[in-house]
N, C-alpha and C positions, 0 to 999 in steps of 0.2 A: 659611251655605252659599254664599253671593253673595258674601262677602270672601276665602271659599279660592278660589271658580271667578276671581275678579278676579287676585288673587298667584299663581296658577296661570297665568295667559295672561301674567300680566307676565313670569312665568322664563321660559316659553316663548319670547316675546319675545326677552326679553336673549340666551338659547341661541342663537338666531337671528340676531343682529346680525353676529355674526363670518361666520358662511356668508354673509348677504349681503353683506357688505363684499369678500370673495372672491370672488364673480361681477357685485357692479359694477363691476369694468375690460372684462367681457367684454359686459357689455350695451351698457355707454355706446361700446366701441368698435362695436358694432352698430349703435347708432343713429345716430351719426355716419359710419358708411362703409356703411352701407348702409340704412336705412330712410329717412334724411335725402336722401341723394341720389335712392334712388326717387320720394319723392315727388314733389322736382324735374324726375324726367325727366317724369314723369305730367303736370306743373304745366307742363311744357315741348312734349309731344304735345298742349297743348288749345289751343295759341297756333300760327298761321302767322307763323315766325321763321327766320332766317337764321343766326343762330349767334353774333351781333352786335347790342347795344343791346339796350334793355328792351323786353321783353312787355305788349306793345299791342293786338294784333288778337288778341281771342279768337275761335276758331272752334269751337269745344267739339268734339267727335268727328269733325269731316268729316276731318281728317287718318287718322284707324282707316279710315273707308268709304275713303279716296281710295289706303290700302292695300292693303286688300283689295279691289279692284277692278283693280288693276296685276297684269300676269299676268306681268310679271317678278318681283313677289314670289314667287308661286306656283313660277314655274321655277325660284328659288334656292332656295324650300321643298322642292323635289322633288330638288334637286342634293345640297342637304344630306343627304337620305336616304338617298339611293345612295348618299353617301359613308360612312355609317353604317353600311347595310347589308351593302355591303362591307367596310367594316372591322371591324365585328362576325363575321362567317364565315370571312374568308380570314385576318385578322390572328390573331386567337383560333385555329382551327386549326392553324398555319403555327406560332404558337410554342408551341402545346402539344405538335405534332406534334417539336419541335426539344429543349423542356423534358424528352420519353420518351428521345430518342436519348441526349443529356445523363446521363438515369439511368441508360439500360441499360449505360452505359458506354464510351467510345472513348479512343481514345491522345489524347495533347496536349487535353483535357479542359477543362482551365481555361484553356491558349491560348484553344480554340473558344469556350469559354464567353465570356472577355471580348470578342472581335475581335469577337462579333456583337451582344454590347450595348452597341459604340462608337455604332451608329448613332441610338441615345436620346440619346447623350450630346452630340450636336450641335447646334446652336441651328439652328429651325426653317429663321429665314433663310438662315444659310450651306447647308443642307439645300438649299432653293430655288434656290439659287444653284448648286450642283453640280449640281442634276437639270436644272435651265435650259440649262447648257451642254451635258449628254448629249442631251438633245433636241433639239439647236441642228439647222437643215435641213442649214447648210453643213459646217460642223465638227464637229459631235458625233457621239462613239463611236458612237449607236446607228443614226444613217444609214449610216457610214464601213463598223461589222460589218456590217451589213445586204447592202451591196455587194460587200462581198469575198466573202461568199457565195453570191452571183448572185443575190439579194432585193432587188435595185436596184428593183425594181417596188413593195417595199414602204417602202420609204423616203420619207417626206413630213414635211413641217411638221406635227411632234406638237401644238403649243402654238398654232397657228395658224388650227386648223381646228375648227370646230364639231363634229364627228364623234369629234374625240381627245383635245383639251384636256381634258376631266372626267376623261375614264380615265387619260388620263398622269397627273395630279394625285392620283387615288385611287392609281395605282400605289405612287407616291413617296409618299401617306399612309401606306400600309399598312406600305410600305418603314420606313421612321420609328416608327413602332407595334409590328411585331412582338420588337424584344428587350425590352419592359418586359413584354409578355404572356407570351414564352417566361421569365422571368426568377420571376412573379409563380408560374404552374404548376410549373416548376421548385423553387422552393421548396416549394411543397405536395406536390409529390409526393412530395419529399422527406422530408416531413414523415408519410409513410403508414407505420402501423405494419408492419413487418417481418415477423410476426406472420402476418397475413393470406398474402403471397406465400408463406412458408415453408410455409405447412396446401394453400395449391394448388399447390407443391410436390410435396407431399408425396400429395396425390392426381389428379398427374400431369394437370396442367392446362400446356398451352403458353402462350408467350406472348401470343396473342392473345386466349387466353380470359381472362388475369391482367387484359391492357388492358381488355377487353370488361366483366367481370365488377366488377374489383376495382380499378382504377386509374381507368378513368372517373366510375363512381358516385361514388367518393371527390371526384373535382374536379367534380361538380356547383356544389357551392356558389359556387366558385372562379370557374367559368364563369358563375355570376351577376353574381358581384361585379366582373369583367373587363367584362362587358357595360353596366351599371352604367355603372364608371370610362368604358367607350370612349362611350357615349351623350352623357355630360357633358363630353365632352373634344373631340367631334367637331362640336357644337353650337358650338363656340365656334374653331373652325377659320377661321383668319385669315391669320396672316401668311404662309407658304407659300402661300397662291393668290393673295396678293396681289404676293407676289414673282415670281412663275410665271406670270400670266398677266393680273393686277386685273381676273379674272372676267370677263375676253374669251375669244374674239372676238365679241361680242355677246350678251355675255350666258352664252354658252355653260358658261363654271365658275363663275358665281357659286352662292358659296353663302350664307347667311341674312346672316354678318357684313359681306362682302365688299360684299350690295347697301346694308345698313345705311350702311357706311364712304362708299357711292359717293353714298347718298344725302347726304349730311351735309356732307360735305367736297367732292364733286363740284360735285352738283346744289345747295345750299347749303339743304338742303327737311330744315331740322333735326328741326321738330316731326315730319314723316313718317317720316324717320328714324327718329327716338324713340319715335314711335309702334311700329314694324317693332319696335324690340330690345323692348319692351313683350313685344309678343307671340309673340317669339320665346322671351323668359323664361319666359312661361306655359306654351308647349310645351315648356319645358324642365324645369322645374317637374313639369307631366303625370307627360310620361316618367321621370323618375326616380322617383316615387311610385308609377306604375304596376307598374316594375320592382323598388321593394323590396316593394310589397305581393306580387308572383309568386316573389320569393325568401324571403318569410317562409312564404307559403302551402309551401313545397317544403322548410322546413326550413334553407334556408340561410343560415341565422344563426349556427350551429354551428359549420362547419368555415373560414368562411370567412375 
């Protein structure tokens, strides 16, 4: 009984050799580009370092305290949000609402449809750099309109001011955002059985009760997995505020990465730095667990 249970775990074994051989290119590139390097940065927040020469002065966690104790982190934790929470509602609305017009149908269709998902297809930077000029106090379009319509009182230094810079920046995030969302609905809606609108139809349902009833519930799931994707995408929001404004005037648009970048390459305060993206990971980390656990609870693993 002992010599079959033994030749038994050996074929087991051999079975197996091939499936792991096909998932260690995917580990070792794991631990090489990402486990290896974490532990680095970890290894790198317990030392007070500069970004230069070897790790000498350990300080074991006073760079976490000396984080969390800076209420400019706080304020770039707080900037990051609002850019989230903005772009999670207006962005997500704004292309769902864009991905329905799309189905219900309009002339020159696929013109519309491409023209509006050119603006994903722009690299952040040059993005930054065009909204940078619309903003401009002296030359940009949106003082210039502003004026010619006798709103000369509303025109001021968007990027300049404590009061406007995060909004301008969220504006032009959202700007940026909304044709992968309207692109993402758009195809699910597409995807909704025909089936369904025909039967309410047929029992003389308009079209707001089709969206209401039968075209929303259908994109729940969708609307998770967008929420999802813009969480993890907006957490890591960099280059655009960095070209726009490197999370001035005092602070005013930084968000998580921007203080990180400032800290590090600025201030030369690597380890704190390192510390900050630490902890920026784990809330990053969080939220996206928190949000697939609320899309599994809902079902939305299904359509999505």
């Amino acid at each position: 009984m002992k010599h079959k249970t033994k030749n038994s775990l050996l074929k087991d074994l051999k079975e197996s050799i091939p499936g792991y051989l096909l998932v260690l290119p995917t580990i070792a590139t794991l631990i090489i580009f990402l486990y290896i390097p974490f532990f680095n940065a970890f290894r790198i927040s317990l030392y007070k370092y500069k970004g230069y020469g070897a790790l000498t002065k350990f300080i074991g966690l006073d760079n976490y305290v000396t984080v969390l104790k800076d209420k400019h982190f706080y304020e770039a934790f707080l900037h990051t949000f609002e850019l989230i929470g903005c772009d999670l509602v207006i962005s997500i609305i704004i292309g769902f609402l864009l991905a329905y017009v799309m189905f219900r149908g309009i002339r020159f269709k696929r013109f519309f449809n491409t023209s509006l998902f050119i603006p994903y297809l722009i690299s952040m930077v040059v993005v930054g750099c065009i909204w940078k000029i619309l903003y401009d106090p002296t030359i940009g379009p949106l003082n210039q309109l502003l004026k010619a319509v006798g709103l000369e009182s509303l025109a001021q230094a968007w990027l300049s001011q404590k009061s406007t810079s995060l909004p301008s920046i969220i504006i032009t995030w959202i700007w940026r955002t909304i044709p992968f969302n309207m692109l993402i609905c758009y195809a699910n809606i597409m995807n909704l059985s025909k089936d369904y609108l025909e039967a309410a139809d047929i029992d003389g349902a308009n079209q707001w009760q089709k969206l209401r009833y039968i075209i929303i519930p259908h994109m729940k799931p969708t609307f998770m997995t967008l929420a999802i994707l813009t969480v993890t995408n907006d957490l890591r929001a960099f280059d655009l505020i960095w070209v726009m404004t490197k999370g001035g005037p005092g602070g005013a648009s930084d968000v998580m990465t921007s203080y990180v970048y400032s800290k590090a390459f600025v201030s030369q305060q690597f380890g704190a730095a390192t510390s900050a993206s630490i902890i920026m990971m784990v809330v990053m980390i969080g939220l996206t667990v928190l949000l697939q656990v609320a899309k599994g609870r809902r079902g939305g693993g299904e359509n999505a």
